[in-house]
N, C-alpha and C positions, 0 to 999 in steps of 0.2 A: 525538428532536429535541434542539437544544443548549439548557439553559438562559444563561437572564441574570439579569445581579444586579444592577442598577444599571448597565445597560447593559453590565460588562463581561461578556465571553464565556469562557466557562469551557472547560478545556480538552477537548479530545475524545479516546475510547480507540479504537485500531484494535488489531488483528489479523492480525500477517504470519504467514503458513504458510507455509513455504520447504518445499518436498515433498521429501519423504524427507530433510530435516535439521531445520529446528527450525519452533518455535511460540512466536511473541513476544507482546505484549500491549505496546502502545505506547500514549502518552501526550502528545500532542501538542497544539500551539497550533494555533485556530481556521485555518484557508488552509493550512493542510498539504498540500501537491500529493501525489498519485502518483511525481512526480517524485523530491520529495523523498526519500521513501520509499528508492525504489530507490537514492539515491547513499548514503543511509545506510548501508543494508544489504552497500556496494560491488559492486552489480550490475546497474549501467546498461548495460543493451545486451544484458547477458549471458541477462535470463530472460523469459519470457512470463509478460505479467502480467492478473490478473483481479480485478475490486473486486466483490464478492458478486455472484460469478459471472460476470459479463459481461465480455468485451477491454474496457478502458478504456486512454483515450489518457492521456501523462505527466501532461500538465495538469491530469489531474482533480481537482477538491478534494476529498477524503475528508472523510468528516464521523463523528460518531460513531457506534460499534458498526461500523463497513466493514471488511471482511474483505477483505484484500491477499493472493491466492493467487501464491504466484510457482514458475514451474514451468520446469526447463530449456528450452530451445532445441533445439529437435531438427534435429543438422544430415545433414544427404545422404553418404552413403557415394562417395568417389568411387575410382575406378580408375586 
Protein backbone atom coordinates (compact mmCIF):
# COMPACT_ATOMS: atom_id res chain seq x y z
CA UNK A 1 0.00 0.00 0.00
CA UNK A 2 1.31 3.64 -0.75
CA UNK A 3 2.55 5.48 2.20
CA UNK A 4 1.83 9.43 3.15
CA UNK A 5 3.68 11.85 4.70
CA UNK A 6 1.81 14.68 5.28
CA UNK A 7 -0.51 14.10 2.88
CA UNK A 8 1.89 14.00 0.16
CA UNK A 9 2.14 10.68 -1.71
CA UNK A 10 5.27 9.24 -2.31
CA UNK A 11 6.32 7.66 -5.37
CA UNK A 12 5.35 4.10 -6.44
CA UNK A 13 7.85 1.17 -7.90
CA UNK A 14 6.52 -0.97 -10.85
CA UNK A 15 8.02 -3.68 -12.68
CA UNK A 16 8.02 -4.00 -16.62
CA UNK A 17 9.10 -7.40 -18.03
CA UNK A 18 9.26 -7.07 -21.78
CA UNK A 19 9.47 -11.01 -22.44
CA UNK A 20 12.37 -12.11 -23.98
CA UNK A 21 14.15 -8.54 -23.67
CA UNK A 22 14.38 -6.79 -20.55
CA UNK A 23 13.49 -6.31 -16.83
CA UNK A 24 12.91 -2.60 -15.60
CA UNK A 25 12.11 -1.51 -12.21
CA UNK A 26 10.40 1.80 -12.58
CA UNK A 27 9.70 4.63 -10.33
CA UNK A 28 6.86 6.56 -10.77
CA UNK A 29 4.36 9.39 -9.51
CA UNK A 30 1.24 8.30 -7.86
CA UNK A 31 -1.84 8.03 -11.31
CA UNK A 32 0.58 6.41 -13.37
CA UNK A 33 -1.62 4.83 -16.07
CA UNK A 34 -0.82 1.50 -17.97
CA UNK A 35 -1.07 3.76 -20.64
CA UNK A 36 1.61 5.60 -19.66
CA UNK A 37 3.78 2.86 -19.32
CA UNK A 38 3.41 1.56 -22.68
CA UNK A 39 4.24 5.02 -24.60
CA UNK A 40 7.23 5.16 -22.39
CA UNK A 41 8.47 2.07 -23.35
CA UNK A 42 7.35 3.05 -27.31
CA UNK A 43 5.06 0.21 -27.55
CA UNK A 44 1.58 1.32 -27.80
CA UNK A 45 -0.27 -0.93 -29.83
CA UNK A 46 2.38 -3.02 -30.38
CA UNK A 47 2.28 -5.61 -27.22
CA UNK A 48 -0.26 -7.54 -25.00
CA UNK A 49 -0.31 -6.28 -21.89
CA UNK A 50 -0.67 -7.80 -18.24
CA UNK A 51 -0.54 -6.00 -14.61
CA UNK A 52 0.02 -9.01 -12.13
CA UNK A 53 -1.20 -11.18 -14.16
CA UNK A 54 -4.46 -10.27 -15.31
CA UNK A 55 -5.46 -8.29 -19.31
CA UNK A 56 -5.75 -4.89 -17.94
CA UNK A 57 -7.26 -1.94 -19.99
CA UNK A 58 -4.65 1.33 -20.85
CA UNK A 59 -6.28 3.25 -18.10
CA UNK A 60 -5.51 1.30 -15.35
CA UNK A 61 -3.57 2.95 -12.44
CA UNK A 62 -0.71 0.94 -11.29
CA UNK A 63 0.00 1.37 -7.98
CA UNK A 64 2.94 -0.03 -6.15
CA UNK A 65 4.93 -3.20 -6.36
CA UNK A 66 2.42 -4.07 -10.08
CA UNK A 67 4.11 -6.01 -12.49
CA UNK A 68 3.54 -4.68 -16.22
CA UNK A 69 4.01 -8.02 -18.28
CA UNK A 70 4.28 -6.95 -21.81
CA UNK A 71 4.30 -9.73 -24.36
CA UNK A 72 4.28 -9.67 -28.38
CA UNK A 73 1.16 -9.74 -30.39
CA UNK A 74 0.79 -12.68 -32.16
CA UNK A 75 -0.34 -11.91 -35.55
CA UNK A 76 -1.96 -14.74 -38.16
CA UNK A 77 -0.01 -16.07 -40.91
CA UNK A 78 -1.72 -15.25 -43.98
CA UNK A 79 -1.43 -16.51 -47.65
Amino acid sequence: MQKTKLGVREPIAVKVVMLGKSTQELVRDPGTTLSDVLAEQGVAGQMEARVNGETAHPSRVLADRDVVLLVPRIRGGGR
